[in-house]
C-alpha positions, -999 to 999 in steps of 0.1 A, spaced: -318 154 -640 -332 180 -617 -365 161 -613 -344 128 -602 -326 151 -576 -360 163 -567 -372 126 -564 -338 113 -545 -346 143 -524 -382 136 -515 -375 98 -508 -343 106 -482 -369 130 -463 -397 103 -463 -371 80 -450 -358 105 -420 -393 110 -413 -406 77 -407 -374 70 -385 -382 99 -364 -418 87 -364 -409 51 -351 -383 67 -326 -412 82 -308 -439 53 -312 -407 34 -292 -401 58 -264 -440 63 -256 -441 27 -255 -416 22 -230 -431 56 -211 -463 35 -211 -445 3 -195 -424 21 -171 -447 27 -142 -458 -15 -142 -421 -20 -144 -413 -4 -111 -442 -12 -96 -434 -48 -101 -399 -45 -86 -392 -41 -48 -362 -37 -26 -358 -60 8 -328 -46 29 -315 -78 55 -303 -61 82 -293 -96 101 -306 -104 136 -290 -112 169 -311 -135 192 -346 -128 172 -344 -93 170 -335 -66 150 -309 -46 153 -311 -12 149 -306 5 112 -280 30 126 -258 5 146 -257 -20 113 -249 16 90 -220 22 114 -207 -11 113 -206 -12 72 -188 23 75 -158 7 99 -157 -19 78 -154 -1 44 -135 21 58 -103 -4 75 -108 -17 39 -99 11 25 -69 14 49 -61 -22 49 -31 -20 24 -13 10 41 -15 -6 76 1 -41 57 26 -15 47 32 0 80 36 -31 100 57 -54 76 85 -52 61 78 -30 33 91 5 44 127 -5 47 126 -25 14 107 4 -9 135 29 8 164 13 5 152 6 -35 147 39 -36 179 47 -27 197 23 -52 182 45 -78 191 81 -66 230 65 -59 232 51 -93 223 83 -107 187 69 -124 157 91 -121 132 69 -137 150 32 -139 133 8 -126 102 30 -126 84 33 -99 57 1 -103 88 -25 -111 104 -12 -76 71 -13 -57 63 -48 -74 99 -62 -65 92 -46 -26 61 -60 -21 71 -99 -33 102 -94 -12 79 -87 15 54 -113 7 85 -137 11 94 -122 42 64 -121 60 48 -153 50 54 -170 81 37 -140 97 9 -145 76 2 -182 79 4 -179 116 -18 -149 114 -42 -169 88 -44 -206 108 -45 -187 140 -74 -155 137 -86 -158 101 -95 -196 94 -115 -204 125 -131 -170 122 -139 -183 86 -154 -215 101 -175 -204 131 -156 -214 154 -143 -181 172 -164 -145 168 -151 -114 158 -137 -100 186 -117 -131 197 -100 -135 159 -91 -99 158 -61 -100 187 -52 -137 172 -49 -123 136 -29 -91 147 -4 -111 176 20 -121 149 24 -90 135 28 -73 170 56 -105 178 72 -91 141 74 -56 152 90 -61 188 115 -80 172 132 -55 150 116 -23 167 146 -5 184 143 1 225 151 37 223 124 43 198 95 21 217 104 36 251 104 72 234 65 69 220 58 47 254 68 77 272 49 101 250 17 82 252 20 80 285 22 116 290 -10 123 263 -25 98 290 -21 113 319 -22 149 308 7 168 326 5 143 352 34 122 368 38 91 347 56 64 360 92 61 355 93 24 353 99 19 312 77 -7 292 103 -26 270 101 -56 247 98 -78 280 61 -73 287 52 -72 255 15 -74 264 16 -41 277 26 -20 251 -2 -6 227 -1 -6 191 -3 36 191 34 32 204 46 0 188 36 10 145 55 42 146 80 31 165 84 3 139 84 22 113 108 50 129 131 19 134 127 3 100 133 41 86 169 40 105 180 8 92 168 19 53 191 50 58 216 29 71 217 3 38 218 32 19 245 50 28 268 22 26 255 14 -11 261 53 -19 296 48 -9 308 29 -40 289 52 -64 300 82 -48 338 67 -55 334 61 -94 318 96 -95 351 118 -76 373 95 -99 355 103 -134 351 139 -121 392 136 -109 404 122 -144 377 151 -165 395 178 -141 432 165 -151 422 164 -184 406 200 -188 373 190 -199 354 208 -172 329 212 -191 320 185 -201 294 167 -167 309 140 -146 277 125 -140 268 119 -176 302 101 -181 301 83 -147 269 67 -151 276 41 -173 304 29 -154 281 30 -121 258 9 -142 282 -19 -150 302 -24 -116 264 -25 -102 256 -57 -129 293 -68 -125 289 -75 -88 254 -86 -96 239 -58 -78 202 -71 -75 204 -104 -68 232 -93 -38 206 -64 -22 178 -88 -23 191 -116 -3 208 -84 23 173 -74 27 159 -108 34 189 -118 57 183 -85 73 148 -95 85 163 -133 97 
């Protein structure tokens, strides 16, 4: 018995050996090949040209980083100038008046926001798209003609349900950042010249507005909630169960009148009608 151990012994060792031995046969091959291999392979870099000559490797680096970079910003400036904000807050505040601190979580009311908004906004977008975006796509107009053609509808959007005092308030301050302590003018730029008013004004302005109006929506839906919770605390009070929370007995009833009135379907087509 000991001498088959001894054999069984022998044989796994042989075994590890020669595994080892082919391991590094393998990876002195491939050490051997490697230096052909790069050799053989080379790197061309296009960096486009503009009337027969080249343009210069820092200009075309600096063009890559704006682009990656409004890329990378693309989805919060979509936010910022649609229709978004007020939807996402006023959601938001459905949940903290039912009482809810994670139902709907977070991705169902983002993903019910942002179709809401893709419904809203579509006009805006096919008007940006056939007007800016497809003839860029075709050659037919360069960059810097498609860029004011894609982003007029979305300025037209924004003047529309922007609020006057909140446009001529950041006209004002950019006017004074401007002119640095000077006199500006006291004529006000309203939604009447349109053309005139920049987009450092007209975005937060928008969104200032749009924030106003969410608040708005919301307290009106915290009214009915805030009822069903002073008459479940009322009727606990009366009788002597104080201890006992009035939220965590109010929140099912909140729940029900909410699907009795058929809550969602009613805040969705406020929110849409709001935009009309």
């Amino acid at each position: 018995m000991q001498f088959m151990r001894i054999n069984k012994l022998e044989y796994g060792m042989q075994k590890v050996l020669n595994f080892s031995t082919l391991k590094y046969v393998v990876m002195l091959i491939l050490l051997m090949l490697l230096p052909s291999l790069s050799y053989a392979q080379s790197i061309n870099i296009d960096m486009g040209t503009e009337g027969g000559v080249n343009p210069t490797a820092a200009g075309t680096i600096f063009k890559l980083v704006v682009v990656l970079t409004v890329l990378s910003i693309a989805p919060s400036i979509l936010m910022m100038v649609t229709s978004f904000t007020r939807i996402i807050v006023v959601l938001s505040l459905l949940r903290s008046a039912i009482g809810l601190q994670q139902t709907p979580p977070n991705i169902v009311l983002i993903s019910l926001a942002l179709f809401l908004t893709f419904f809203i906004m579509q006009p805006v977008f096919e008007k940006s798209y056939n007007d800016g975006i497809a003839p860029l796509i075709s050659n037919e107009i360069s960059e810097q003609e498609a860029l004011p053609k894609i982003a007029e509808p979305f300025r037209d959007f924004m003047l529309q349900h922007v609020r006057d005092d909140d446009l001529e308030m950041f006209i004002e301050l950019s006017e004074q950042g401007d002119n640095k302590g000077e006199d500006a003018s006291k004529e006000k730029i309203t939604k009447a010249d349109p053309k005139n008013v920049a987009y450092k004004a007209l975005i937060p302005a928008f969104m200032i507005s749009e924030l106003r109006r969410a608040f708005e929506i919301g307290f009106l839906i915290f009214i009915p909630f805030l009822i069903i919770d002073m008459a479940v605390a009322s009727v606990l009070m009366s009788m002597g169960m104080m201890m006992l929370p009035p939220v965590l007995i109010s929140l099912p009833f909140k729940i029900i009148f909410f699907v009795l009135v058929d809550g969602w379907s009613a805040l969705s087509e406020s929110l849409v009608r709001s935009f009309s």
